[in-house]
C-alpha positions in Angstrom: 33.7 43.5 68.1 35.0 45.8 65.5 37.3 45.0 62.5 39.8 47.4 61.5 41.3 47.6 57.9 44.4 50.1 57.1 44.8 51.1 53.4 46.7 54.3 51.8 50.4 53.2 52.7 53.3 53.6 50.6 57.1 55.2 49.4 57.1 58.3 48.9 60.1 61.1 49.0 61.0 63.3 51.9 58.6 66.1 51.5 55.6 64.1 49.9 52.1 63.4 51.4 50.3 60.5 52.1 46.5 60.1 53.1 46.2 57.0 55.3 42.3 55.2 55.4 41.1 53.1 58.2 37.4 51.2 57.1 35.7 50.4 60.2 33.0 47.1 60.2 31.7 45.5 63.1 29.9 46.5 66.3 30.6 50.7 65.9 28.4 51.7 68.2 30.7 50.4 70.8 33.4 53.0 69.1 34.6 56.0 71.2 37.9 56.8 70.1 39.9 56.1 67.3 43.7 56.4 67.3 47.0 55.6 64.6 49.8 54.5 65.7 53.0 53.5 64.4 56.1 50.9 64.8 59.5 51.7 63.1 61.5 48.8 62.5 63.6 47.7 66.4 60.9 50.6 67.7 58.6 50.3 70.3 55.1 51.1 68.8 54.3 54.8 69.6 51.2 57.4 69.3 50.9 59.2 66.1 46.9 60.8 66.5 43.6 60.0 67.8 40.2 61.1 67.7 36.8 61.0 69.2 33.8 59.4 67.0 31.1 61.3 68.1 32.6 64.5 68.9 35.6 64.4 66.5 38.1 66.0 69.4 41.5 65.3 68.1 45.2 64.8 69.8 48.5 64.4 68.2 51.9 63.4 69.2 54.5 66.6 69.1 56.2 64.7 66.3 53.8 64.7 64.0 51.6 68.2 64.9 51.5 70.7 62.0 51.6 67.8 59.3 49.5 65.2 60.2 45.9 65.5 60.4 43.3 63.2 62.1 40.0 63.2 60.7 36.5 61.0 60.4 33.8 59.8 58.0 31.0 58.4 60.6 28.6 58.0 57.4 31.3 56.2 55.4 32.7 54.7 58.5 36.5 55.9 58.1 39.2 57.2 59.5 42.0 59.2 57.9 45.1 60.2 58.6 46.3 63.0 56.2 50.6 63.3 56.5 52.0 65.5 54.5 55.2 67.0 54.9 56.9 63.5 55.4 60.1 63.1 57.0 62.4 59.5 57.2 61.6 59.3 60.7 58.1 59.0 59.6 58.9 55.3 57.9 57.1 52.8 59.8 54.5 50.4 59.9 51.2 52.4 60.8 48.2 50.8 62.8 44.4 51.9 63.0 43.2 51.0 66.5 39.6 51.3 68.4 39.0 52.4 71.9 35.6 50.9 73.0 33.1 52.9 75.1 34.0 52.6 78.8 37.4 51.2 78.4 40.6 52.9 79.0 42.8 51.2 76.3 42.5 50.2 72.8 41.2 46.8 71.6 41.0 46.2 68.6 43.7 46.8 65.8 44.2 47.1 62.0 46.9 44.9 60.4 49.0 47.9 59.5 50.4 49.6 56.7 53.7 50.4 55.7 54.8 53.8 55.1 58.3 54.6 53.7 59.9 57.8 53.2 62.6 58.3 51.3 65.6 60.9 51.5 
């Protein structure tokens, strides 16, 4: 079992930067991907970036490539999403979720945090 705790959210203007956290407690060793995701308000929640805990390989959704960057702490136990270059479309409530070793979906999921961007 591994808890998930989103931090870093905020409003900031189109064009500003954000650096998203994700502190990671519980049973890691279990951990083999890590992922963010996002929900805009009457949205379906979509794929923003994941990646690997041991090999740090990364993947992005086409929305977000060339601003957002993925990265991983395995000392401190963190994940990060750097966004810079924010856009309105980018407002939306953004969830760190954990992909367990020998499963093919995530399981476990942060309580979000809200990111608005204003015009």
């Amino acid at each position: 079992q591994v808890q998930l705790v989103e931090s870093g959210g905020g409003l900031v203007q189109a064009g500003g930067s954000l650096r998203l956290s994700c502190a990671v407690s519980g049973r890691t060793s279990s951990t083999y991907r890590m992922g963010w995701f996002r929900q805009a308000p009457g949205k379906e929640r979509e794929f923003v970036a994941s990646i690997t805990w041991s090999g740090g390989t990364t993947s992005y959704a086409d929305s977000v490539k060339g601003r957002f960057t993925i990265s991983r702490d395995n000392a401190k136990n963190t994940v990060y999403l750097q966004m810079n270059s924010l856009k309105p479309e980018d407002t939306a409530v953004y969830y760190c979720a954990n992909k367990r070793v020998g499963s093919g979906k995530y399981d476990s999921w942060g309580q979000g945090t809200q990111v608005t961007v204003s015009s």
